[in-house]
Short mmCIF file of the C-alpha atoms (twelve columns), coordinates in Angstrom:
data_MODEL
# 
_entry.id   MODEL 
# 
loop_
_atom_site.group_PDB 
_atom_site.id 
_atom_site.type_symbol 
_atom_site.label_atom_id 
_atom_site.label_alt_id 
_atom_site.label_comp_id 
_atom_site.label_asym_id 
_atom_site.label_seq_id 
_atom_site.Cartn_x 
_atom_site.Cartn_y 
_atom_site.Cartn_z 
_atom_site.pdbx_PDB_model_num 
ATOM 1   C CA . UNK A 1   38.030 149.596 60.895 1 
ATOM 2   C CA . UNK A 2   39.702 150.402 57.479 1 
ATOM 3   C CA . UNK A 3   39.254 148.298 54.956 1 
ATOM 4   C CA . UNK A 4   42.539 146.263 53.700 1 
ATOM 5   C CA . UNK A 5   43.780 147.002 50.176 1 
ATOM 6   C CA . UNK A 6   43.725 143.143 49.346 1 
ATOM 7   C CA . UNK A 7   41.688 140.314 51.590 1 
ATOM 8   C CA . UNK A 8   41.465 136.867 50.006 1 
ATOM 9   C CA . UNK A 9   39.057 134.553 51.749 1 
ATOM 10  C CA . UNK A 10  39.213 130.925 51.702 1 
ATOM 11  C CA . UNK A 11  40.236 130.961 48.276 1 
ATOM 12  C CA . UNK A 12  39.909 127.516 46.011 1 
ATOM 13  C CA . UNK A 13  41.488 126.677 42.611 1 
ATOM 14  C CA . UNK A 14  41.248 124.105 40.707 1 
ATOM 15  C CA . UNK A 15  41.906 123.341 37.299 1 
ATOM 16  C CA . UNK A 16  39.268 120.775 35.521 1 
ATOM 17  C CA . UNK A 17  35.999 119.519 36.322 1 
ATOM 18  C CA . UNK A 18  34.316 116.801 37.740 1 
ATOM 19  C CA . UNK A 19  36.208 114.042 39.380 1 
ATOM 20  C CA . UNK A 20  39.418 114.390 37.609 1 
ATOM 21  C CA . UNK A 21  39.452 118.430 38.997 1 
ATOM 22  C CA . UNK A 22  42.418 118.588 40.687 1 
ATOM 23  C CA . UNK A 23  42.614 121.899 43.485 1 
ATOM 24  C CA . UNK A 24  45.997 123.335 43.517 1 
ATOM 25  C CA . UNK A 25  44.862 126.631 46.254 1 
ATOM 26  C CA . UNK A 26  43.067 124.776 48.934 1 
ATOM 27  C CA . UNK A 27  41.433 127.781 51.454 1 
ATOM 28  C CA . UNK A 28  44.033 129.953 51.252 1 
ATOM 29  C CA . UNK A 29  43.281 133.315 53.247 1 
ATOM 30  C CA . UNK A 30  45.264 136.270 53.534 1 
ATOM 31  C CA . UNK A 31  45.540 140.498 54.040 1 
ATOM 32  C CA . UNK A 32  47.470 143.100 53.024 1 
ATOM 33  C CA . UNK A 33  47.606 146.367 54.156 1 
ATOM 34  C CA . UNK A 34  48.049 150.109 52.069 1 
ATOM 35  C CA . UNK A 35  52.150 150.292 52.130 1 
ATOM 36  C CA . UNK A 36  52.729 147.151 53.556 1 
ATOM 37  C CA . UNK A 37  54.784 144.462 52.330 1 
ATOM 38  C CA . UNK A 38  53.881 140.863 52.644 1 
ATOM 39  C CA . UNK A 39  55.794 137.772 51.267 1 
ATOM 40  C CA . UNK A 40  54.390 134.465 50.786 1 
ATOM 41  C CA . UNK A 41  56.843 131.885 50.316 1 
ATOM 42  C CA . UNK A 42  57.530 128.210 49.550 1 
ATOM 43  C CA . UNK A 43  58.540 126.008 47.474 1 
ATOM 44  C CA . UNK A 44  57.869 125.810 43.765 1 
ATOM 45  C CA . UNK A 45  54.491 123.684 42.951 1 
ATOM 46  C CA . UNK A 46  53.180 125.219 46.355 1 
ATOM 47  C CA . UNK A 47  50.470 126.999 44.769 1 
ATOM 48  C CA . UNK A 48  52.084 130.515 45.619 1 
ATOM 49  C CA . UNK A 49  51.825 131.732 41.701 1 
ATOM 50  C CA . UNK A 50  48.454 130.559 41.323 1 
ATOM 51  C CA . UNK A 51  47.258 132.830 44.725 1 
ATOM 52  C CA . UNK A 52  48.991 135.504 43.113 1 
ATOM 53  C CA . UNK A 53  47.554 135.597 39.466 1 
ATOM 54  C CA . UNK A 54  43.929 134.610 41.077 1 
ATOM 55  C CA . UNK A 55  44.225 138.313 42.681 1 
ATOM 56  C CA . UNK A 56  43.198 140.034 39.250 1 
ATOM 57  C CA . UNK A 57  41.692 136.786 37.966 1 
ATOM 58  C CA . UNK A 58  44.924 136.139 35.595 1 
ATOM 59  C CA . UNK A 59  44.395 132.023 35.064 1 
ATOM 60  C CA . UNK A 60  42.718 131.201 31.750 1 
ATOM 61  C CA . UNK A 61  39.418 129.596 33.160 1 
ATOM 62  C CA . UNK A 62  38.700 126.622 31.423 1 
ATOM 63  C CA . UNK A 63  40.750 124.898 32.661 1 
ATOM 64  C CA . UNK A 64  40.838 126.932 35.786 1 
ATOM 65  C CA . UNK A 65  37.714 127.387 37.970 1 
ATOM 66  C CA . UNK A 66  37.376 129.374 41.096 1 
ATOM 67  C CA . UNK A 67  35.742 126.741 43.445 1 
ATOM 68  C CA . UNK A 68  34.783 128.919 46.156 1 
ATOM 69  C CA . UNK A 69  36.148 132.030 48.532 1 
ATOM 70  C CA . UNK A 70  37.090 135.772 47.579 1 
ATOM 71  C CA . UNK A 71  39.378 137.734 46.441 1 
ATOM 72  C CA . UNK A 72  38.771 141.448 47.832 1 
ATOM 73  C CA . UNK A 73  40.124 144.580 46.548 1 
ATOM 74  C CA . UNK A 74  39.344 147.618 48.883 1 
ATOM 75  C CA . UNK A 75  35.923 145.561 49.633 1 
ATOM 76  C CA . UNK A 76  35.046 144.694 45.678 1 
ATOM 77  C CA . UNK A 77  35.067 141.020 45.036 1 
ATOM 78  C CA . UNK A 78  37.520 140.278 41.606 1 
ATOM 79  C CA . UNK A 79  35.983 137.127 40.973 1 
ATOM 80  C CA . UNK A 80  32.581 138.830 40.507 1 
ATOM 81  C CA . UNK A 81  33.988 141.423 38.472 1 
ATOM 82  C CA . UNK A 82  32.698 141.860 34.798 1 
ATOM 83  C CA . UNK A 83  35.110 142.228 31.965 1 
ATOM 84  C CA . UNK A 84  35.476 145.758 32.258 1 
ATOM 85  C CA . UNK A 85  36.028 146.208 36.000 1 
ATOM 86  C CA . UNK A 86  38.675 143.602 34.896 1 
ATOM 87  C CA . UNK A 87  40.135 145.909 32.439 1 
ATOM 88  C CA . UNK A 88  40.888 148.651 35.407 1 
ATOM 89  C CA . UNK A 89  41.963 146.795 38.120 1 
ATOM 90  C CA . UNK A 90  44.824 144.560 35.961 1 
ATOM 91  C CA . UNK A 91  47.320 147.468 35.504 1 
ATOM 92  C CA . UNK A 92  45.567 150.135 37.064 1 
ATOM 93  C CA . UNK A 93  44.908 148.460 40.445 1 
ATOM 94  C CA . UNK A 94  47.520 145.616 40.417 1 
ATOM 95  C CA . UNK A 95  50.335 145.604 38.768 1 
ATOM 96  C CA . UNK A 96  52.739 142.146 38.102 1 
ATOM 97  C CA . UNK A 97  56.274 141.487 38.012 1 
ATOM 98  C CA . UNK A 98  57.318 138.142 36.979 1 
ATOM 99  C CA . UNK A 99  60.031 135.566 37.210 1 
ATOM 100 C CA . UNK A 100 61.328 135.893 33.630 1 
ATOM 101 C CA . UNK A 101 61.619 139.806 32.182 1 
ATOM 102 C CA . UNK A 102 62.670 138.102 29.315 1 
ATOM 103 C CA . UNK A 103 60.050 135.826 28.527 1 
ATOM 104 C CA . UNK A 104 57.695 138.355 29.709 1 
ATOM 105 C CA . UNK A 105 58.965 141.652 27.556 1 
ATOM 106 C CA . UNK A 106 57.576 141.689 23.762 1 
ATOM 107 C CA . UNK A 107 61.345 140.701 21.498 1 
ATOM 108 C CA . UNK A 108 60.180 142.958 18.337 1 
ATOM 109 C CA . UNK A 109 59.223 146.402 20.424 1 
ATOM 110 C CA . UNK A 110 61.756 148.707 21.515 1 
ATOM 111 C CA . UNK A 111 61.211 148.696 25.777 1 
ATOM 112 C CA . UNK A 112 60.180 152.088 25.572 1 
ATOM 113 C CA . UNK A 113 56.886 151.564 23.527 1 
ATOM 114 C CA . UNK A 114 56.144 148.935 25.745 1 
ATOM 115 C CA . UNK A 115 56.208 150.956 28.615 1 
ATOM 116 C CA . UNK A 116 53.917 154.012 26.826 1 
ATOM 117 C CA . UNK A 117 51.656 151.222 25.650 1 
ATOM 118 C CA . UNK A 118 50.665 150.898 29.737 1 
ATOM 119 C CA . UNK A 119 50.765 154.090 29.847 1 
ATOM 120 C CA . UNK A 120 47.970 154.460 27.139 1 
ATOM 121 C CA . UNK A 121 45.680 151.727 28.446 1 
ATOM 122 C CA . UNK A 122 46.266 153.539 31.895 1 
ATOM 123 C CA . UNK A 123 47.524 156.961 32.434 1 
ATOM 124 C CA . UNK A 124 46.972 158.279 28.789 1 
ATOM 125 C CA . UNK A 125 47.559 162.189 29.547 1 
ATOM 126 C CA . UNK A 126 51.020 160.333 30.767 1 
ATOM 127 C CA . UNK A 127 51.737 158.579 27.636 1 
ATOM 128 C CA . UNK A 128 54.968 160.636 26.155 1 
ATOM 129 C CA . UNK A 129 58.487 160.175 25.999 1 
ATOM 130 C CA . UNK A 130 59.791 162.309 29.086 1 
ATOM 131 C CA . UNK A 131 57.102 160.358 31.374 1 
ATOM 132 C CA . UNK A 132 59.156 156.985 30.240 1 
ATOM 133 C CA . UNK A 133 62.549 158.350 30.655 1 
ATOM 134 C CA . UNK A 134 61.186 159.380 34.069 1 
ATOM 135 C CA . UNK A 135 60.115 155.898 34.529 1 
ATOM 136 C CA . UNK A 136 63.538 154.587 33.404 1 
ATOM 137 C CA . UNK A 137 65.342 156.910 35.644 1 
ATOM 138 C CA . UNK A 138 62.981 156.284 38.506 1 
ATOM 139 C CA . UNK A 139 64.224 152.366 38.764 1 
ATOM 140 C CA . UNK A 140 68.334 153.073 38.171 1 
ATOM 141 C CA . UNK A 141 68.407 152.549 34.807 1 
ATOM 142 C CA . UNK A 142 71.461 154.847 33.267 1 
ATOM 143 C CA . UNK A 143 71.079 156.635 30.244 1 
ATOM 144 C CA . UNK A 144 67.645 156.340 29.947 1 
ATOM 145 C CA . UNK A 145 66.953 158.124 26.880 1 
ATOM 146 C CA . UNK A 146 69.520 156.101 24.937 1 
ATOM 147 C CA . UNK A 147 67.992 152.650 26.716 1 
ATOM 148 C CA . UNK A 148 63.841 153.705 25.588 1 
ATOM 149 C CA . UNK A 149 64.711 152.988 22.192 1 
ATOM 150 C CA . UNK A 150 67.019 149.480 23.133 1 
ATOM 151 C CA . UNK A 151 65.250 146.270 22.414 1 
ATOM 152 C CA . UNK A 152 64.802 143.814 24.934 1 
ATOM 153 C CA . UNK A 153 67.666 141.622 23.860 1 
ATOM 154 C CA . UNK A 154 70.230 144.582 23.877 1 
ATOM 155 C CA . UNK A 155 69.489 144.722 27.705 1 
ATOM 156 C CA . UNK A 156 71.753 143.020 30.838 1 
ATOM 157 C CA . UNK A 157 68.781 140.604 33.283 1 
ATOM 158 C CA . UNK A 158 68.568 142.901 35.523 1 
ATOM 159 C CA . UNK A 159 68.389 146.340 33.392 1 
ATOM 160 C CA . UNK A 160 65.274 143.610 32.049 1 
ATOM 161 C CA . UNK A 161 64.186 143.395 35.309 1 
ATOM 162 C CA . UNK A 162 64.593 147.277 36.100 1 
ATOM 163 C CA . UNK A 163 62.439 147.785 32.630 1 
ATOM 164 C CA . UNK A 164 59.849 145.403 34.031 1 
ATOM 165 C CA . UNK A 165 59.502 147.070 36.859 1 
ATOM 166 C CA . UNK A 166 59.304 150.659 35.404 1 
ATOM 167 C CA . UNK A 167 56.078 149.048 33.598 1 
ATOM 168 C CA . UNK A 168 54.791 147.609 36.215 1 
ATOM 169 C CA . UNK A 169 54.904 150.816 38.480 1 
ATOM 170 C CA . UNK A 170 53.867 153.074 35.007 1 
ATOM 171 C CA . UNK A 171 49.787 152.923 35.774 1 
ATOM 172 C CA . UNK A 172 50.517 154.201 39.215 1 
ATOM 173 C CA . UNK A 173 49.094 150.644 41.001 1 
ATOM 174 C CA . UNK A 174 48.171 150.456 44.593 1 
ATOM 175 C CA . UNK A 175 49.488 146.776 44.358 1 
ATOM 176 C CA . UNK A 176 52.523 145.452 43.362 1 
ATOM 177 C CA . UNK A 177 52.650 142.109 42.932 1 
ATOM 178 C CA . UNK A 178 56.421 140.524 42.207 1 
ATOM 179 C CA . UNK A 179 56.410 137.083 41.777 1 
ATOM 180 C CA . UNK A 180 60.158 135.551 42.152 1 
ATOM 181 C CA . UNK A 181 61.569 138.691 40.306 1 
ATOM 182 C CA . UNK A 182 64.937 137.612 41.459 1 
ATOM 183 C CA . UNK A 183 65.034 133.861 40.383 1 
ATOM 184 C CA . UNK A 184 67.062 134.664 36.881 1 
ATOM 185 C CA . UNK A 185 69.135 136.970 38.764 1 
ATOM 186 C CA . UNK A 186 72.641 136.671 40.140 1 
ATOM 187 C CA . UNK A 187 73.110 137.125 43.960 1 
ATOM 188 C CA . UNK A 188 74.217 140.882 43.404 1 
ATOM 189 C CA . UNK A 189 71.827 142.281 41.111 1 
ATOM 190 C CA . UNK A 190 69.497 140.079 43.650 1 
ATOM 191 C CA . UNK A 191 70.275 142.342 46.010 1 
ATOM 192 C CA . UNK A 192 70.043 145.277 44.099 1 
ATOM 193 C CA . UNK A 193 66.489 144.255 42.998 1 
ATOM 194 C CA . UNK A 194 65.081 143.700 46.426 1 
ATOM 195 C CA . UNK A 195 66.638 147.491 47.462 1 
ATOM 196 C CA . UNK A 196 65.351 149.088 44.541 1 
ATOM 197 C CA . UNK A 197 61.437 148.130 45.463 1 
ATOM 198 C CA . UNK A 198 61.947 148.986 48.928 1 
ATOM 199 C CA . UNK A 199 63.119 151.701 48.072 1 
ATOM 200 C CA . UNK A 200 60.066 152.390 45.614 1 
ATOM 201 C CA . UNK A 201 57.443 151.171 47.801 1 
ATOM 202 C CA . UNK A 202 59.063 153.928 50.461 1 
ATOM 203 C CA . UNK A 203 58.939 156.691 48.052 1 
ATOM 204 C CA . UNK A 204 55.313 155.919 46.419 1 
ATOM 205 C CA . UNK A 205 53.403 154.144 49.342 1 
ATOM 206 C CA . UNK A 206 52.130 151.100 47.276 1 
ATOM 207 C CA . UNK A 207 51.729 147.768 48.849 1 
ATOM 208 C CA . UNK A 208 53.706 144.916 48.004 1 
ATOM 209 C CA . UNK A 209 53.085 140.981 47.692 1 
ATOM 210 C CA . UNK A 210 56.324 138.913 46.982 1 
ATOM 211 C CA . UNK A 211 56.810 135.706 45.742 1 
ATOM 212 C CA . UNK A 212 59.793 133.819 46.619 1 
ATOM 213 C CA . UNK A 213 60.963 130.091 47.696 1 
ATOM 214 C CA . UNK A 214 63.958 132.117 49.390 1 
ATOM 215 C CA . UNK A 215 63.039 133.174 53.412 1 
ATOM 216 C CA . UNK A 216 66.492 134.662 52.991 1 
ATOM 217 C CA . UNK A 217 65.394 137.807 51.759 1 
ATOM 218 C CA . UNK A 218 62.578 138.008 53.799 1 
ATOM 219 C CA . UNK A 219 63.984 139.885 56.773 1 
ATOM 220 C CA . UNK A 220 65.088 142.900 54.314 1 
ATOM 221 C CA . UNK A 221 61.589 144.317 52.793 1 
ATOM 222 C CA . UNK A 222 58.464 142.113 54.492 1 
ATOM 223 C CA . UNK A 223 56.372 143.094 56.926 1 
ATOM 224 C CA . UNK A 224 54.179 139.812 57.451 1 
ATOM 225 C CA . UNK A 225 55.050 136.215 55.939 1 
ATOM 226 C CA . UNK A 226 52.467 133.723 54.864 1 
ATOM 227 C CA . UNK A 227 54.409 130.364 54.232 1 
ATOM 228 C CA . UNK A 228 52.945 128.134 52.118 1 
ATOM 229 C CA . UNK A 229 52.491 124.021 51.545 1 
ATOM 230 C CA . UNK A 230 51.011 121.755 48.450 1 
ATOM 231 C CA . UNK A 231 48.011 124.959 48.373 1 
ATOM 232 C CA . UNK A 232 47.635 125.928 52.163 1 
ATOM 233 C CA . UNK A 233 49.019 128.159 54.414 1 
ATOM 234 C CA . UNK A 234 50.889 126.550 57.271 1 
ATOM 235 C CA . UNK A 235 52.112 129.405 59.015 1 
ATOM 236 C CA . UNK A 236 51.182 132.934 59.408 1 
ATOM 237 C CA . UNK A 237 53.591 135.787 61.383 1 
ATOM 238 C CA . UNK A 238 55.660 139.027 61.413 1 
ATOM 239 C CA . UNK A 239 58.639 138.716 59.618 1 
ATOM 240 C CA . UNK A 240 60.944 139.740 62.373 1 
ATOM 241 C CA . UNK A 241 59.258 136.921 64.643 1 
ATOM 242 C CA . UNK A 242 59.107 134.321 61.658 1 
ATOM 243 C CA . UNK A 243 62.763 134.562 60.961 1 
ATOM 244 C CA . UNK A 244 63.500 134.646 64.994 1 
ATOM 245 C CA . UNK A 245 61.497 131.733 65.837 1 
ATOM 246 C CA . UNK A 246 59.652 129.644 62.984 1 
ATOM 247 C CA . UNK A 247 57.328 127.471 64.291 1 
ATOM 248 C CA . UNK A 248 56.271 125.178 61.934 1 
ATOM 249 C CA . UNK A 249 58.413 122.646 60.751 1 
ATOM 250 C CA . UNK A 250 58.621 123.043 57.630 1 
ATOM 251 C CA . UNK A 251 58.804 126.737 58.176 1 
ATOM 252 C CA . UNK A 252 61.845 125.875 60.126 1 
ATOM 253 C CA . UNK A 253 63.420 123.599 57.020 1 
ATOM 254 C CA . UNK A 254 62.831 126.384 54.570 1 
ATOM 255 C CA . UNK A 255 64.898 129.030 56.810 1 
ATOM 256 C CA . UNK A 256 68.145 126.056 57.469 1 
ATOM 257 C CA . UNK A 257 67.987 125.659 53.703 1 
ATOM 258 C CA . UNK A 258 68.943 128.833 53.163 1 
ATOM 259 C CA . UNK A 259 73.511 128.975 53.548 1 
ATOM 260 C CA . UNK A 260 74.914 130.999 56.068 1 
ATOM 261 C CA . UNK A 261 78.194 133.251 56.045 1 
ATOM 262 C CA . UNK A 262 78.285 132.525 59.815 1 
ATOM 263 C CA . UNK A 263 78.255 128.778 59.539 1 
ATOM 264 C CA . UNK A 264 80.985 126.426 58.919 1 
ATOM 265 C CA . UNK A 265 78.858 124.012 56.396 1 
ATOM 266 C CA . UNK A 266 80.393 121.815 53.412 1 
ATOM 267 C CA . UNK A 267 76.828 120.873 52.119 1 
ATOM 268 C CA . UNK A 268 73.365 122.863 52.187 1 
ATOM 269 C CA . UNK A 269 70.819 121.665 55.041 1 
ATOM 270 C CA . UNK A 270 68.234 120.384 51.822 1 
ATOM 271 C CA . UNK A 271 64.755 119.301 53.238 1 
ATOM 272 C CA . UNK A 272 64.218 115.605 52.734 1 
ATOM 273 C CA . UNK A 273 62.233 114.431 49.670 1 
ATOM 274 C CA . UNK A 274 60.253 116.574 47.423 1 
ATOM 275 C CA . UNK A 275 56.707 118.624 47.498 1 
ATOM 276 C CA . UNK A 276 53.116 116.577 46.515 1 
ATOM 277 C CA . UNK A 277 51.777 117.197 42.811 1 
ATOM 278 C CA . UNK A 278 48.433 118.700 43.007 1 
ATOM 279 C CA . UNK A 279 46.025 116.309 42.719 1 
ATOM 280 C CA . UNK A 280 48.401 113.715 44.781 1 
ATOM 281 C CA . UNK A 281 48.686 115.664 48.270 1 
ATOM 282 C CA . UNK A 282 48.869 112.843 50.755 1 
ATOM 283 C CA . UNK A 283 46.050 112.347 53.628 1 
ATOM 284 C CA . UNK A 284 46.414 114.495 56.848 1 
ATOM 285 C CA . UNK A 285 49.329 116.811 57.278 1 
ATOM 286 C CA . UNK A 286 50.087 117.055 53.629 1 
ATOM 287 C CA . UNK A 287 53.426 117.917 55.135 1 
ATOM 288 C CA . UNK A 288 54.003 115.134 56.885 1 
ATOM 289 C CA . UNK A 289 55.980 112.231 54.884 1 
ATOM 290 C CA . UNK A 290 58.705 115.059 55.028 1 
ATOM 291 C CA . UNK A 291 58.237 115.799 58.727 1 
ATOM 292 C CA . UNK A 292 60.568 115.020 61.702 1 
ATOM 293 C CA . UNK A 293 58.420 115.712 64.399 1 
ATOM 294 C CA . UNK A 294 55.355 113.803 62.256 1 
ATOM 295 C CA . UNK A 295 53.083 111.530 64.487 1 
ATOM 296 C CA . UNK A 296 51.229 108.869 64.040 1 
ATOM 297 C CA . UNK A 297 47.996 110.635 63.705 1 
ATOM 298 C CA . UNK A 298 49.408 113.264 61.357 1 
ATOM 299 C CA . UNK A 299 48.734 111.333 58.325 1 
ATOM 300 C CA . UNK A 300 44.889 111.047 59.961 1 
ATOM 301 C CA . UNK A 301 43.703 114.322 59.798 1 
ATOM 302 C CA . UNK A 302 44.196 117.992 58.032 1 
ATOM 303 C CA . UNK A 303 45.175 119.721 61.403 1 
ATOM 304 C CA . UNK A 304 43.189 123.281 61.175 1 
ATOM 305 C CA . UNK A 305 45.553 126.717 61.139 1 
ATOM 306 C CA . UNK A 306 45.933 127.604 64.631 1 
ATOM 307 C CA . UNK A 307 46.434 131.007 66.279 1 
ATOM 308 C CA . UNK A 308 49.228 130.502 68.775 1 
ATOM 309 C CA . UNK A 309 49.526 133.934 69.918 1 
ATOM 310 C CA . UNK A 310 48.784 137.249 68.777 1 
ATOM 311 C CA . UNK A 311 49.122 137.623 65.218 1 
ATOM 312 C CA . UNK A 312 51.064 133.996 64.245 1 
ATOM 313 C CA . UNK A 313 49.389 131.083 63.185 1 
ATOM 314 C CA . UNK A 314 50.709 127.722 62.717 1 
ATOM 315 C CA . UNK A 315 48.990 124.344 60.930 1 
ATOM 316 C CA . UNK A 316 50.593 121.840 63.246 1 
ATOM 317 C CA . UNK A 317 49.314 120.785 66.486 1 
ATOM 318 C CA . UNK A 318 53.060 119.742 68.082 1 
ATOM 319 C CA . UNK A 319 54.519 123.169 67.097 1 
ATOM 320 C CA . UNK A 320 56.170 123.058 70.616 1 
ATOM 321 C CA . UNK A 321 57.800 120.026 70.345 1 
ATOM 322 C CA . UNK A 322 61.309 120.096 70.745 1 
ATOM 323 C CA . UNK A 323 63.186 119.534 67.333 1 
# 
């Protein structure tokens, strides 16, 4: 069998020690294929960023500690890795978009030295002018020689976005990992955001994992969705068939959430009460206080991830229940 480009296994976070160590990842397992595109949703506080930066070993440790599991990269275990292994796969290997380009892009150097300065660390025979206006052009940005030498702040959101991303893809990474990289957007350069890395991930053949809280997007890049609850996965599936039929409730909450053209609704189908802290996930279904199909014995028990049928998993024993 080939060997998947990422594999986490039973991956635990936590951040502190002792008995005040609270886990925010809680056996998390997932895989992504070469060119394939997976999304892992939820809602924010569900421990999605934290999976995400744990892939290249990103959290500042104190206070975070890997409690246990792996996190495999074509077979090589990050969280063994030495400094210097660390070096080549952040950048080289994996590559990060985040939520914010502004927060994230340096306010006092121009956007194109930012993007040679990967370049450098990365591809240095690469590291000239015409390779970042290639970059530029690469992800729509117009006049790209003119916008190299524009600061950060001279740029639209999404031209900051576009930038990021022409970074991002500048070491050549096998992974791409875009966490919420539409959140600061508006609904058309959204849009225009999500097409552009499809179309990127066509043209160069790198995989994808996407962040988002928004299953509405889902259906027009993923391949497989992992949705995720207060640090555990709760339901596992191709996109097509996760979209079709959800099976989990909460699964099922997250996708009426999300307004419809085709609907008639005055007011947005908002899932009752908010997500556990870390550190104060209730007993049993951690999802349950928010449930309507919940049980009596679902505040008992952590019910295990099930596979219901080929290739979809669900953590909830009455999946099948009727609404």
């Amino acid at each position: 069998m080939t060997t998947p480009l990422l594999e986490i296994r039973n991956l635990q976070v936590e951040f502190g020690h002792g008995a005040g160590a609270v886990r925010a990842v809680d056996g998390v397992s997932l895989t992504l294929s070469q060119g394939k595109t997976l999304c892992l949703a939820g809602e924010s506080g569900s421990g999605k960023s934290v999976t995400a930066l744990s892939i290249a070993r990103l959290l500042a440790s104190p206070p975070a500690v890997y409690a246990g599991g792996e996190v495999l990269l074509e077979g090589r275990n990050v969280l063994n890795m030495k400094a210097s292994e660390l070096r080549e796969v952040r950048g080289g290997f994996v590559s990060y978009i985040f939520q914010e380009p502004a927060a994230s892009l340096n306010p006092v150097f121009r956007v194109g030295d930012q993007i040679k300065e990967a370049l450098r660390l990365h591809r240095p025979e690469a590291a000239t002018d015409a390779e970042v206006v290639r970059l530029l052009q690469l992800v729509g940005i117009p006049a790209p020689e003119a916008r190299r030498k524009s600061y950060p702040h001279e740029l639209s959101g999404g031209m900051q976005q576009r930038a990021m991303i022409a970074m991002a893809l500048a070491p050549h990474p096998k992974l791409l990992v875009a966490d919420e990289p539409t959140t600061a957007l508006d609904v058309t350069i959204q849009a225009q955001i999500i097409e552009l890395l499809a179309g990127l991930q066509r043209q160069l053949g790198m995989a994808i994992l996407l962040i988002t809280h928004n299953l509405g997007i889902v259906g027009d890049m993923a391949d497989e969705v992992a949705v995720m609850y207060a640090g555990q996965i709760v339901e596992t599936a191709p996109a097509r068939e996760i979209l079709r039929r959800p099976l989990h409730p909460y699964t099922q909450a997250l996708i009426n959430s999300v307004p419809s053209l085709d609907e008639d609704a005055h007011r947005l189908k908002a899932i009752p009460g908010a997500p556990p802290l870390p550190g104060s996930f209730p007993g049993g279904c951690r999802f349950h206080p928010r449930c309507p199909r919940r049980q009596p014995e679902c505040a008992e028990k952590i019910p295990p991830l099930l596979e219901v049928a080929p290739g979809r998993s669900v953590r909830c024993p009455y999946w099948n229940l009727p609404p």
